[in-house]
DRENDO-1510 file (C-alpha; in Angstrom, 1 decimal, always signed):
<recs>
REC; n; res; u; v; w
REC; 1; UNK; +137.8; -62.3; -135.5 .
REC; 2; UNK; +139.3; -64.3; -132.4 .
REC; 3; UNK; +140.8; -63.0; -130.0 .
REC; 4; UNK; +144.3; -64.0; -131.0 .
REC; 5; UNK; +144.0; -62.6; -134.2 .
REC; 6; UNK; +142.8; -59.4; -132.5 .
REC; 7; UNK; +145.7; -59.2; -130.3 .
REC; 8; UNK; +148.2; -59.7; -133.1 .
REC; 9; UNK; +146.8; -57.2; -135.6 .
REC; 10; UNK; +146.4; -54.5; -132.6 .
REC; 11; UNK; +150.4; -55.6; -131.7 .
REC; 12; UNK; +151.2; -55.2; -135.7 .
REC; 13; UNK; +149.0; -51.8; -136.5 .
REC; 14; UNK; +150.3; -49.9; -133.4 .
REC; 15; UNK; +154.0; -50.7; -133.5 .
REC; 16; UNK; +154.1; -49.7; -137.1 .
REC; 17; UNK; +152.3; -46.8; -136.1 .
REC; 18; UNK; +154.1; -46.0; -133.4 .
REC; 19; UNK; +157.0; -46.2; -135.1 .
REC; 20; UNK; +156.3; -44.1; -137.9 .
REC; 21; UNK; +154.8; -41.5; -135.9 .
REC; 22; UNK; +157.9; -41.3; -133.6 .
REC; 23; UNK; +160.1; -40.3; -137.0 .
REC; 24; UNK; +157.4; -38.1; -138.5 .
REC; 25; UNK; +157.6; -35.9; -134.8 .
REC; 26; UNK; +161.3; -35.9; -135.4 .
REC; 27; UNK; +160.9; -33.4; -138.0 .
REC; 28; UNK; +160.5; -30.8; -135.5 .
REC; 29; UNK; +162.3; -32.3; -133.1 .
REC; 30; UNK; +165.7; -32.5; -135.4 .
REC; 31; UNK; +165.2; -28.6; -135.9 .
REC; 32; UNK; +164.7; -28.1; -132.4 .
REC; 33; UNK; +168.3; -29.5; -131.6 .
REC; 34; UNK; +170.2; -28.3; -134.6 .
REC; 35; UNK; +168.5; -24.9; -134.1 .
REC; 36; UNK; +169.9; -25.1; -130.8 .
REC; 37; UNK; +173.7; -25.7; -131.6 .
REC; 38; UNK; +173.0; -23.8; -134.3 .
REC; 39; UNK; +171.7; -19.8; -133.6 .
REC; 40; UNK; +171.1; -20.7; -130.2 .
REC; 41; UNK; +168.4; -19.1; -127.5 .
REC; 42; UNK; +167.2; -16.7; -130.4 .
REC; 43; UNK; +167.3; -19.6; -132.6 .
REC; 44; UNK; +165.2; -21.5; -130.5 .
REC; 45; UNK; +162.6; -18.7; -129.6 .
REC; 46; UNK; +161.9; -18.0; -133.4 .
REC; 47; UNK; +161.1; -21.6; -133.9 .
REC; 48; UNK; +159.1; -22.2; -131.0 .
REC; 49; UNK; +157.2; -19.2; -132.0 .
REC; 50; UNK; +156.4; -20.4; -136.1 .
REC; 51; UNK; +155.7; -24.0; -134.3 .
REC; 52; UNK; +152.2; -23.9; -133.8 .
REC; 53; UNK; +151.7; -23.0; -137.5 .
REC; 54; UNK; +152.8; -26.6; -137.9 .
REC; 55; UNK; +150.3; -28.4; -135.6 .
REC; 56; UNK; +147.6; -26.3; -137.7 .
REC; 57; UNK; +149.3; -27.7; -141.0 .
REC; 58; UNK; +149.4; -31.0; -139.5 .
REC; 59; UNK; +146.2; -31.0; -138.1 .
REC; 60; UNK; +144.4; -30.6; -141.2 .
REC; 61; UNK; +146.1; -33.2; -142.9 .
REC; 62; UNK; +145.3; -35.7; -139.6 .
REC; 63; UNK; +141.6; -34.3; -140.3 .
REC; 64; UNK; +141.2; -35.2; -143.9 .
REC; 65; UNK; +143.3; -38.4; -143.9 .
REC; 66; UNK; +142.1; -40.0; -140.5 .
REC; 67; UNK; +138.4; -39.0; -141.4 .
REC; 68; UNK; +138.5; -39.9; -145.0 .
REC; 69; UNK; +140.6; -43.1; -144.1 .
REC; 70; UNK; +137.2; -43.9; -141.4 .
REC; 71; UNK; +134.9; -43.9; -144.5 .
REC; 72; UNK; +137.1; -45.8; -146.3 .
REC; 73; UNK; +137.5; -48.8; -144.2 .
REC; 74; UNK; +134.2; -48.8; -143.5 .
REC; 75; UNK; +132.9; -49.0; -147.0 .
REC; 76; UNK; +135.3; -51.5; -148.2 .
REC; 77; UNK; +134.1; -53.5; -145.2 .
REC; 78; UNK; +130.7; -53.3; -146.4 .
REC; 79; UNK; +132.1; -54.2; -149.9 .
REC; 80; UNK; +131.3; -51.0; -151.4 .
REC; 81; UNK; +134.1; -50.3; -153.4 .
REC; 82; UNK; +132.7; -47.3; -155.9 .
REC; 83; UNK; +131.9; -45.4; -152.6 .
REC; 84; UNK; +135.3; -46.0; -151.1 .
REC; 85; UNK; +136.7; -44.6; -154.3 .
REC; 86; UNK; +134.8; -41.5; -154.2 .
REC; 87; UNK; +135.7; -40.8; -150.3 .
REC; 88; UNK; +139.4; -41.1; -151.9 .
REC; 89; UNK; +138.9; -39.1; -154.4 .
REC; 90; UNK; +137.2; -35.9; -152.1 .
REC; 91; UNK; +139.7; -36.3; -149.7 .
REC; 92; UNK; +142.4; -35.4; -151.9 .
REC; 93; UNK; +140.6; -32.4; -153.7 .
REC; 94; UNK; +139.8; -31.3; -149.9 .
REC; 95; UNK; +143.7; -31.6; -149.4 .
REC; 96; UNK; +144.2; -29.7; -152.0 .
REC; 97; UNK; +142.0; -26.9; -151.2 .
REC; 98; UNK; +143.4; -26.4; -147.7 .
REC; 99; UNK; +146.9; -26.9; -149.2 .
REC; 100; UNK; +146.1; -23.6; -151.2 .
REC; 101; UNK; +145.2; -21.6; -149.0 .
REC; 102; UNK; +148.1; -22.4; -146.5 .
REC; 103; UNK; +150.2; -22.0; -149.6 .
REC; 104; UNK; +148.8; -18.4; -150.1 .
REC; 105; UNK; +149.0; -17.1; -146.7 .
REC; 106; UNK; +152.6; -18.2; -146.8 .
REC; 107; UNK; +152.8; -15.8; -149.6 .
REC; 108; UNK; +151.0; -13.1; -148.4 .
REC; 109; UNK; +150.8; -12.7; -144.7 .
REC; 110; UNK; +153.8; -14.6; -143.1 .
REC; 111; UNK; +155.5; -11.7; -141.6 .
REC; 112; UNK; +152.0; -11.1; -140.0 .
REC; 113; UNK; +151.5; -13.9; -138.6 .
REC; 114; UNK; +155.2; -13.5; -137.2 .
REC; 115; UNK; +153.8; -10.4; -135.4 .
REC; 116; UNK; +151.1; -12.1; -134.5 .
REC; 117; UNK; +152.6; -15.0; -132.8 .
REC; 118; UNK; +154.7; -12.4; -130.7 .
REC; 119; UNK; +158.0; -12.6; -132.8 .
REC; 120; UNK; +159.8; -8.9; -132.4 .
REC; 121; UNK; +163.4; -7.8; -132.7 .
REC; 122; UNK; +166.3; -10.2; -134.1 .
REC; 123; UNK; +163.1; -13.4; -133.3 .
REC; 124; UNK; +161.1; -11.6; -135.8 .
REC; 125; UNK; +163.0; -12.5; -139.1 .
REC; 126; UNK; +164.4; -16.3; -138.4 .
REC; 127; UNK; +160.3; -16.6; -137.2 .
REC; 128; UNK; +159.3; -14.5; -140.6 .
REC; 129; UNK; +161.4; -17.2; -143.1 .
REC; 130; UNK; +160.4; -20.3; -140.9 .
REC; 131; UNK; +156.8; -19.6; -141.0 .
REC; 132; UNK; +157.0; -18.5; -145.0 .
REC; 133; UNK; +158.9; -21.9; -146.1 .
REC; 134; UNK; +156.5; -24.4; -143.9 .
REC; 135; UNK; +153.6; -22.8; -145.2 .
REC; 136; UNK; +154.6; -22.9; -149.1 .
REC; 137; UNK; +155.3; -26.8; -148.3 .
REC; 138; UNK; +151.9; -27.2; -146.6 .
REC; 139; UNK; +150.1; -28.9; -150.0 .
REC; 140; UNK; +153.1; -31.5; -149.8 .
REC; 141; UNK; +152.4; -31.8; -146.2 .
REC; 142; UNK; +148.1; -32.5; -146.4 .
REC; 143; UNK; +148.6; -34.7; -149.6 .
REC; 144; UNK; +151.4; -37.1; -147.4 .
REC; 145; UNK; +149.0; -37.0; -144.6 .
REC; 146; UNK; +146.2; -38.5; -147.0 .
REC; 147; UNK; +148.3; -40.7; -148.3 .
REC; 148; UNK; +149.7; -42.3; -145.7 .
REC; 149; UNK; +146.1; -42.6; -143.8 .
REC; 150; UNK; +144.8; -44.3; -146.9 .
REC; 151; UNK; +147.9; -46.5; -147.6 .
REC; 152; UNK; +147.5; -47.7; -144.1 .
REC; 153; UNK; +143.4; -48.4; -143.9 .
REC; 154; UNK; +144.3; -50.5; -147.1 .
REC; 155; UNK; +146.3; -52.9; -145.1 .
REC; 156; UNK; +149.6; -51.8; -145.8 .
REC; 157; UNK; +150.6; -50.2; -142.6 .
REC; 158; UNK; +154.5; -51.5; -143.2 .
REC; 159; UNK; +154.5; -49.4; -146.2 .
REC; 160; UNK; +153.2; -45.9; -144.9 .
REC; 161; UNK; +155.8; -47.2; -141.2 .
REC; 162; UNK; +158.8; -47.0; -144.1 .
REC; 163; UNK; +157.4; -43.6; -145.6 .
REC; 164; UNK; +157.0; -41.6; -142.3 .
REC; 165; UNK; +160.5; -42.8; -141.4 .
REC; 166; UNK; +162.0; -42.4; -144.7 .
REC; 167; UNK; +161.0; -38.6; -144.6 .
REC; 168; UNK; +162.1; -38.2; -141.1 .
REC; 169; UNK; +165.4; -39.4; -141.7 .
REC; 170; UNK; +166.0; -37.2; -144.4 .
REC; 171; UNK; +164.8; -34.2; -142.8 .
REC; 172; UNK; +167.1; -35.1; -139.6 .
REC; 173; UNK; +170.4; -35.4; -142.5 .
REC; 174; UNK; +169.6; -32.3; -144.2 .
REC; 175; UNK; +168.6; -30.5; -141.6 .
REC; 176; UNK; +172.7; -31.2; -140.3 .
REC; 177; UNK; +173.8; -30.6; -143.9 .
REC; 178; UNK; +172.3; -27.2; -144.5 .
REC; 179; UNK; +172.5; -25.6; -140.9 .
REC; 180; UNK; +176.3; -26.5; -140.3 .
REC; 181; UNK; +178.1; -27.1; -143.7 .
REC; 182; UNK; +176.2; -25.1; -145.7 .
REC; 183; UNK; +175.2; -22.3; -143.1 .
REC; 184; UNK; +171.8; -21.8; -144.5 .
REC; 185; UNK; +170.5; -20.7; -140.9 .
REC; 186; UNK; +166.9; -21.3; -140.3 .
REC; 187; UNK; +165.8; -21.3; -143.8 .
REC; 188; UNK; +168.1; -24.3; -144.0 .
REC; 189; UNK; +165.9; -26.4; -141.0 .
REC; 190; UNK; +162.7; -25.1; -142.4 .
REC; 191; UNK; +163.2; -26.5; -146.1 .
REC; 192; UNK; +165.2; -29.8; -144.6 .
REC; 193; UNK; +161.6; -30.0; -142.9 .
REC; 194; UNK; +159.5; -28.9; -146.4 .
REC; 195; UNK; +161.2; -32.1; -148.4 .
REC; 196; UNK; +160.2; -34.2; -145.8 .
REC; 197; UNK; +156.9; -35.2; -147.0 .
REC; 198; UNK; +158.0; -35.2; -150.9 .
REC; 199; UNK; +160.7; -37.7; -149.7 .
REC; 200; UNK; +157.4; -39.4; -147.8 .
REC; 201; UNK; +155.5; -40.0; -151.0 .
REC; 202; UNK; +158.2; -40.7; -153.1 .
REC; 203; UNK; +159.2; -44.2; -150.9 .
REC; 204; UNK; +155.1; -44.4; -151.5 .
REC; 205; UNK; +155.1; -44.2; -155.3 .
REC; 206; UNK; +155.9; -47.9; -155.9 .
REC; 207; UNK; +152.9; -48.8; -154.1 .
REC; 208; UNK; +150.5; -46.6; -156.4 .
REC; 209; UNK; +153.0; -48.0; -159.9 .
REC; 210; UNK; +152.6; -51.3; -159.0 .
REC; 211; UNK; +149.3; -51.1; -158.5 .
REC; 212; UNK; +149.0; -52.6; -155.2 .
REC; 213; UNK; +146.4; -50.1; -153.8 .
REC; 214; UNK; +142.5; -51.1; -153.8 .
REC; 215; UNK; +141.4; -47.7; -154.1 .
REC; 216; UNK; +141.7; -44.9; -157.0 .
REC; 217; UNK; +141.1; -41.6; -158.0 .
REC; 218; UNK; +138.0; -41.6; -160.1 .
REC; 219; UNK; +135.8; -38.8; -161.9 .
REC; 220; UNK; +133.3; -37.4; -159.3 .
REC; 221; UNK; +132.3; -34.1; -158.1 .
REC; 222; UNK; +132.8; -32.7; -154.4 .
REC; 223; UNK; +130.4; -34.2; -152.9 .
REC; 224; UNK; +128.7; -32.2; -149.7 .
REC; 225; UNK; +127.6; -35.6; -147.8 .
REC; 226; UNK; +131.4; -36.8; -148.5 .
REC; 227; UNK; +133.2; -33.9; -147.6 .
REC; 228; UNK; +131.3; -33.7; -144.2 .
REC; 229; UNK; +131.5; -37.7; -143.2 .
REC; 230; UNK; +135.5; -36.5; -143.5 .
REC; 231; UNK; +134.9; -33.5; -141.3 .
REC; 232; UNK; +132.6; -35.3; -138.8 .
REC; 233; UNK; +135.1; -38.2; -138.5 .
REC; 234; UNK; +138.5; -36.3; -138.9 .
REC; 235; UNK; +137.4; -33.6; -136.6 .
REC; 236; UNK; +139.0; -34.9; -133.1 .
REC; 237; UNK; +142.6; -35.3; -135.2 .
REC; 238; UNK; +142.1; -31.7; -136.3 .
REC; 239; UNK; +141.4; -29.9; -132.9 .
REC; 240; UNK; +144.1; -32.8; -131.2 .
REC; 241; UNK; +146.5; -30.9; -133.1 .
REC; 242; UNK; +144.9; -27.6; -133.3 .
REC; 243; UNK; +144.3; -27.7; -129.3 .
REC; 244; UNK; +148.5; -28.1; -129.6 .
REC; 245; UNK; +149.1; -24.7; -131.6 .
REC; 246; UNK; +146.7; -22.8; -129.5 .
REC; 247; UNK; +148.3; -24.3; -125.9 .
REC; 248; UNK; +151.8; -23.1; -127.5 .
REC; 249; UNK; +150.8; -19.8; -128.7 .
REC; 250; UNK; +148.9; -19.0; -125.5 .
REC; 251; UNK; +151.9; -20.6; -123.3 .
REC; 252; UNK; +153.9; -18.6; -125.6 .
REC; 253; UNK; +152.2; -15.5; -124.9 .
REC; 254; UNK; +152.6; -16.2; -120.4 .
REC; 255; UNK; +155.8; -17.5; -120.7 .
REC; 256; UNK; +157.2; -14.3; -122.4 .
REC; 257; UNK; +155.2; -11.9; -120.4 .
REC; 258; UNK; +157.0; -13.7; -118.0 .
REC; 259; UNK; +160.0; -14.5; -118.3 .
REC; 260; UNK; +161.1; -13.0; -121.6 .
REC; 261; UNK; +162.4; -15.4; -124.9 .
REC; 262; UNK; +164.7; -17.1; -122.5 .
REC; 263; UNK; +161.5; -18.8; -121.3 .
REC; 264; UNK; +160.0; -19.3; -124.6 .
REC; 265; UNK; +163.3; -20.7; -125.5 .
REC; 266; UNK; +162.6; -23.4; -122.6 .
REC; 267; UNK; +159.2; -23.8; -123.0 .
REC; 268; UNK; +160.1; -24.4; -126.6 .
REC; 269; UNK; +162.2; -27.6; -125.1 .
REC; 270; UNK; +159.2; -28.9; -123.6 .
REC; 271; UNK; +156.7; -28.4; -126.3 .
REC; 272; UNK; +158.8; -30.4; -129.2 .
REC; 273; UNK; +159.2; -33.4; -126.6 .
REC; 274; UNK; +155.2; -33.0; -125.8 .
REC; 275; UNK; +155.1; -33.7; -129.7 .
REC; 276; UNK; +156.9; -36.7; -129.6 .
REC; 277; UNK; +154.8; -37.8; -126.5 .
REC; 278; UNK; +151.5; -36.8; -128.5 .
REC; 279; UNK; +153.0; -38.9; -131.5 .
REC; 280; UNK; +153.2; -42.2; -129.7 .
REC; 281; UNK; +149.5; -41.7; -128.2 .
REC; 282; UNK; +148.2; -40.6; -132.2 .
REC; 283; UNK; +150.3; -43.9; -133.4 .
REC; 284; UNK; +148.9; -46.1; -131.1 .
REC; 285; UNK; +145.2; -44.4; -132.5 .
REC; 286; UNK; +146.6; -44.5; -135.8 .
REC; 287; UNK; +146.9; -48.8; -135.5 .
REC; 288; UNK; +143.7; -49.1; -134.0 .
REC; 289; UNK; +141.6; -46.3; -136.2 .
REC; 290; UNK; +141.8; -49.1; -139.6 .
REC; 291; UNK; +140.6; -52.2; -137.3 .
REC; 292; UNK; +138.0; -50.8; -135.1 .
REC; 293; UNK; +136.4; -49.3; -138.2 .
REC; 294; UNK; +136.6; -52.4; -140.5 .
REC; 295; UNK; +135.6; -54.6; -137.1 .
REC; 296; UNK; +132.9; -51.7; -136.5 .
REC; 297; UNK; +131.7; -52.0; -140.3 .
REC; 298; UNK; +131.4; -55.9; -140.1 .
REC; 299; UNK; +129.4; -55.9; -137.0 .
REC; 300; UNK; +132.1; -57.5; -135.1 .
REC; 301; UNK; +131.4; -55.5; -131.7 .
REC; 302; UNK; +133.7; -57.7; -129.1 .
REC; 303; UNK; +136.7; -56.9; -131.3 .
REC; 304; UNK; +136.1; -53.5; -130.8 .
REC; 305; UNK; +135.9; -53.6; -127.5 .
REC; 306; UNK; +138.7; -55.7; -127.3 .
REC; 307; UNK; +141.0; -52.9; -129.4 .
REC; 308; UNK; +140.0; -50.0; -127.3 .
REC; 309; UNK; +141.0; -52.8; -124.0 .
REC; 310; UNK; +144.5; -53.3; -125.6 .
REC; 311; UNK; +144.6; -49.6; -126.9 .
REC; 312; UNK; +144.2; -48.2; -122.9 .
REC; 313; UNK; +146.6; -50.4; -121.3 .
REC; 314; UNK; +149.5; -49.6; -123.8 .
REC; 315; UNK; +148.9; -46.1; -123.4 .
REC; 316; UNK; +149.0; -46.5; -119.7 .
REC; 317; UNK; +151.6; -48.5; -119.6 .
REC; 318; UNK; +153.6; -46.0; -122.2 .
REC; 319; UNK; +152.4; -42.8; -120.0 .
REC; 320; UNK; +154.3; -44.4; -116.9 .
REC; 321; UNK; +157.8; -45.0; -118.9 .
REC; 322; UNK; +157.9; -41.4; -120.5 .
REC; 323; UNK; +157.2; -40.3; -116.9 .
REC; 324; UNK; +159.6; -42.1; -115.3 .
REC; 325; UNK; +162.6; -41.1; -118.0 .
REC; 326; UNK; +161.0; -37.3; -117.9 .
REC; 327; UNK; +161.2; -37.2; -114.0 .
REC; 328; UNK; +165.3; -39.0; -113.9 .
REC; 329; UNK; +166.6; -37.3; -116.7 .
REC; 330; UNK; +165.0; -33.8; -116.8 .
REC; 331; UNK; +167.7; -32.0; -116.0 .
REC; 332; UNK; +169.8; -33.9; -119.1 .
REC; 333; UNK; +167.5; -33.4; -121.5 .
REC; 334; UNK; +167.6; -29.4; -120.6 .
REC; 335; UNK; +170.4; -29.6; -121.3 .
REC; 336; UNK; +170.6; -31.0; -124.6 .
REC; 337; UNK; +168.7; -28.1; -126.0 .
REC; 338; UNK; +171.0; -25.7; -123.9 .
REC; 339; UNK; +173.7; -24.9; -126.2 .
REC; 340; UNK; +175.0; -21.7; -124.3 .
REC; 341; UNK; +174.6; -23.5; -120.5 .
REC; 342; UNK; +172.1; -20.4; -120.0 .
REC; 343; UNK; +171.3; -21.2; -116.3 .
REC; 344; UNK; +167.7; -19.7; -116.4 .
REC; 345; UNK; +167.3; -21.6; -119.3 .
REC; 346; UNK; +168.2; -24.7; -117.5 .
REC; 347; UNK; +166.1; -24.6; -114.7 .
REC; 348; UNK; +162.9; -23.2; -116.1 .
REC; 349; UNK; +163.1; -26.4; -118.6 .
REC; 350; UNK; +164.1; -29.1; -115.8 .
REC; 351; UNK; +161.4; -27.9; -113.4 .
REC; 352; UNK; +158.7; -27.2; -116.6 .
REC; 353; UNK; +159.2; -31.2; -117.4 .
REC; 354; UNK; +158.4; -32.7; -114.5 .
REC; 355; UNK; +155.1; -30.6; -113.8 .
REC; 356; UNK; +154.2; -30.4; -117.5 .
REC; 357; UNK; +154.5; -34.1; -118.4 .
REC; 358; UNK; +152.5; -35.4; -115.7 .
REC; 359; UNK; +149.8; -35.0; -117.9 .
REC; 360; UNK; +150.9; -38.4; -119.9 .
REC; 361; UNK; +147.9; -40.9; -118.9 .
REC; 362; UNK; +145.2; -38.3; -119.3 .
REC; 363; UNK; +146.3; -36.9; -123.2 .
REC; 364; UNK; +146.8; -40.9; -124.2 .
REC; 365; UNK; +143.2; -41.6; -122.4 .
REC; 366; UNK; +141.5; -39.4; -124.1 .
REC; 367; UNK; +143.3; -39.5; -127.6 .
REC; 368; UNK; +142.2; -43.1; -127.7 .
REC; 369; UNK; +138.6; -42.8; -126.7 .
REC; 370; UNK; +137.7; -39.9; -129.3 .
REC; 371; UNK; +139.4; -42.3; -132.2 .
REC; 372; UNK; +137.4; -44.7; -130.4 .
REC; 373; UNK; +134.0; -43.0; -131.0 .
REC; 374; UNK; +135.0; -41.6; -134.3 .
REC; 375; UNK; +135.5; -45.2; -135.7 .
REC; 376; UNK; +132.6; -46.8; -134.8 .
REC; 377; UNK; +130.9; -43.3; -136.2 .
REC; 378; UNK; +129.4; -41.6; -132.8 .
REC; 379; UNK; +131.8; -38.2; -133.6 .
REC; 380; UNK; +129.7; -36.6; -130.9 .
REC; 381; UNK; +131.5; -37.2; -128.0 .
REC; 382; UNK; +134.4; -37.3; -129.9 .
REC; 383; UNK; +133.7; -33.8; -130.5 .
REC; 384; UNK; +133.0; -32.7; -126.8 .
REC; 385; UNK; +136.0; -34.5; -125.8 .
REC; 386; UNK; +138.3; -32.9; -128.5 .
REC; 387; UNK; +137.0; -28.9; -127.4 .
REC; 388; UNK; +137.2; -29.6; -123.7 .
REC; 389; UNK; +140.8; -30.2; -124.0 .
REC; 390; UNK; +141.8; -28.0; -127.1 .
REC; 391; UNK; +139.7; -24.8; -126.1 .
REC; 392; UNK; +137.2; -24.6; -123.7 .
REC; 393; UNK; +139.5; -25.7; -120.4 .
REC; 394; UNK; +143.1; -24.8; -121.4 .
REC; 395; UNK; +142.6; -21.4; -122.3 .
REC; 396; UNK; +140.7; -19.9; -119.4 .
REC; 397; UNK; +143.2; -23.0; -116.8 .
REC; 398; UNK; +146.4; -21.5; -118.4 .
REC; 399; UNK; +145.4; -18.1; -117.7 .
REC; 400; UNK; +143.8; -18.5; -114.0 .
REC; 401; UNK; +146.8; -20.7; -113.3 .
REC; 402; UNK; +149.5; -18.4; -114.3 .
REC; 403; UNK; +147.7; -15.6; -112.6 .
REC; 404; UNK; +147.8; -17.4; -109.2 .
REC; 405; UNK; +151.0; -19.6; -109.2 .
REC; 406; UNK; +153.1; -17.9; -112.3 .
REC; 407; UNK; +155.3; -20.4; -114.0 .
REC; 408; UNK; +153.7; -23.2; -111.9 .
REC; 409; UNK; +150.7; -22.2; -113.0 .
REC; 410; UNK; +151.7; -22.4; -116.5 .
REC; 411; UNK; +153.1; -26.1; -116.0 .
REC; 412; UNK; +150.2; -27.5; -114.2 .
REC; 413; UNK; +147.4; -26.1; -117.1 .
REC; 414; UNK; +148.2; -28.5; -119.2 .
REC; 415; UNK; +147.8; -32.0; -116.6 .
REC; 416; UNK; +144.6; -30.3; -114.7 .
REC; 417; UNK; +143.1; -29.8; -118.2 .
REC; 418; UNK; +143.6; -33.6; -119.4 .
REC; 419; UNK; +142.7; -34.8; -115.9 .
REC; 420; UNK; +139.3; -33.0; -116.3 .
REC; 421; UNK; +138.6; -34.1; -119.5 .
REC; 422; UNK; +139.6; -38.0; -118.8 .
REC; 423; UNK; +137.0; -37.6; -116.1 .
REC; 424; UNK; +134.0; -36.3; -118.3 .
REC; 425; UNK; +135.2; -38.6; -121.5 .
REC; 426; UNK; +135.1; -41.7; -119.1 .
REC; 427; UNK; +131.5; -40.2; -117.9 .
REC; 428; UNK; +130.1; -39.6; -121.8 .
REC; 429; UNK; +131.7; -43.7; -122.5 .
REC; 430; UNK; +130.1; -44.9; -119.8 .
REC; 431; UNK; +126.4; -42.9; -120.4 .
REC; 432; UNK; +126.3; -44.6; -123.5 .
REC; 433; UNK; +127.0; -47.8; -122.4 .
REC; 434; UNK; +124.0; -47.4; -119.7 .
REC; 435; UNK; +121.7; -45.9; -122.2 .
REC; 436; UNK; +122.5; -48.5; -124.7 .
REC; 437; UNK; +121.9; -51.4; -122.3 .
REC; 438; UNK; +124.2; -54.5; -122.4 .
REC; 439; UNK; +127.8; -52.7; -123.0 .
REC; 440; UNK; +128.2; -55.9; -125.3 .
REC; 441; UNK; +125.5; -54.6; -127.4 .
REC; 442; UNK; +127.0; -51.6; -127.3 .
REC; 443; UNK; +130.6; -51.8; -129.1 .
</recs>
């Protein structure tokens, strides 16, 4: 592949990704604001508080699509089609299995896990019903993921750009439609945000009737070696989002020992944007994910290196935009979200953005380099990357830094935990490179 060539497909894969990721954040994003308007402060708590139930959701779908999508490039580099078929075919059964069981604690345990998340009072119900009606969706919500990572490491990234945005749109029209004219309340916003993915997969049914897809469900068992190749591969996009819930339910947990749900109310401001931001950095891993492991798989090492080159300026060049617009317009975009002018509100949100989303080069860094290493199938430091920044800093950082500086503290957990983990990824990249030899031979 020349370099050209290289360029163009990295400027075609990521825009389309980027794109589509953007509208497929928007789900929580329209709920956020309508929420807002809607049932106000309370509103806005109760959602915060069910949110990282979504990233879990999510980030199980990311896992089996992302990692079964790896395989699959990779084997229909390699011309193995039969095996490419099979990784298809466990990936779905493994979407289905997860989609179960998030369908059955839905079911069972939602107004536990309410409690748990430290819903109480008038928070507690809107929480309850959110958390119940995202979690009976969740088999809707892994298949879409599949789908879409499939569609798009078949070379049709267009299509699954026009299914993420398709969804998003309708979630963002029905979410106005059944908060406001109908006066649903939350159980409006969280089924506008359950149809989302069957409106997803419905603009992807002409591609699977027309038979344009080169892979198929065939007749195979669940296949051990299969199912962890997925794991190993999808495991970064799992804890990526995982790493999300668990910063929100911890920051969660400060915040409101804090400063009560008026905080979590503006710390839920900052958390949907933060998904946004982390969509653009997953879209730009998204477009490059399909080429580095087809490039990987055909021995083309300079176009891999050449992708993950392209891949770290745009991120670095994206980071210092967001920042720029965070640090102008904080105050604004408070005040979006701030329905009833609440002044704490206000100022907790404005100062929380311009500490919080300093973060921006570090999270797009290291995003890239663990789809990096997953795609040309070293998951290792993929995997040391992904628990720095999802467990093993955050959680003790958010605590120490709360203790010390209080909302500060909460604010700067976040950036000093990216910045560490940039610093030890870009060590782990560049010890294999040594103990490889020529970094040429390397990629």
């Amino acid at each position: 592949m020349r370099a050209t060539d290289c360029l163009k497909d990295f400027a075609k894969y990521t825009s389309l990704n980027v794109a589509g990721m953007i509208a497929l954040s928007c789900y929580i994003l329209a709920d956020t604001y309508f929420v807002s308007k809607g049932l106000g402060a309370n509103g806005l708590a109760a959602l915060n508080l069910a949110l990282p139930v979504y990233s879990f959701i999510n980030g199980a779908g990311l896992m089996v699509g992302i990692g079964g999508g790896t395989k699959f490039s990779i084997f229909k580099s390699q011309n193995e089609d039969a095996a490419a078929d099979r990784t298809f075919t466990n990936a779905v059964m493994l979407a289905c299995s997860l989609g179960f069981f998030f369908f059955a604690a839905g079911t069972l345990f939602s107004g536990k896990i309410a409690a748990a998340l430290g819903a109480g009072g008038n928070v507690f119900q809107m929480s309850m019903i959110y958390l119940r009606v995202l979690l009976l969706f969740a088999p809707m919500f892994l298949l879409n993921n599949v789908l879409l990572c499939f569609v798009r490491n078949d070379g049709s990234p267009q299509m699954a750009m026009a299914a993420m945005i398709a969804g998003s749109l309708s979630n963002v029209i029905l979410d106005y439609i059944f908060i406001f004219p109908l006066q649903m309340g939350i159980f409006g916003a969280a089924f506008a945000t359950g149809l989302a993915p069957i409106i997803s997969m419905g603009v992807l049914a002409p591609f699977f009737l027309k038979k344009r897809n080169s892979f198929k469900l065939v007749k195979c068992k669940i296949m051990r070696k299969t199912v962890t190749n997925i794991f190993s591969s999808g495991l970064p996009s799992l804890v990526t989002e995982l790493s999300a819930g668990i910063v929100m339910i911890i920051f969660n947990t400060l915040v409101l020992r804090l400063l009560g749900n008026i905080g979590v109310a503006a710390y839920g401001v900052i958390a949907n944007l933060s998904l946004i931001v982390t969509a653009i950095y997953t879209g730009v891993a998204q477009g490059i994910q399909p080429l580095m492991s087809a490039s990987h798989g055909a021995g083309r090492r300079s176009s891999v290196q050449a992708l993950l080159s392209y891949a770290l300026i745009t991120t670095f060049v994206i980071s210092g935009a967001i920042y720029l617009c965070v640090f102008l317009y904080a105050s604004q975009i408070a005040a979006l979200f701030n329905s009833e002018q609440n002044a704490l509100l206000q100022s907790v949100a404005t100062d929380g953005l311009k500490l919080y989303f300093t973060a921006c080069p570090f999270i797009g860094f290291n995003v890239i380099l663990c789809v990096y290493f997953t795609s040309t199938e070293r998951p290792a430091p993929a995997h040391i990357i992904s628990l720095l920044r999802g467990f093993v800093i955050i959680v003790p950082a958010a605590f120490l830094l709360s203790y010390t500086s209080a909302m500060t503290g909460v604010w700067c957990a976040l950036p000093a935990t990216e910045l560490a983990t940039a610093a030890l990824g870009l060590w782990l990249y560049r010890l294999r490179k040594k103990t490889k030899g020529d970094g040429a031979s390397y990629v």
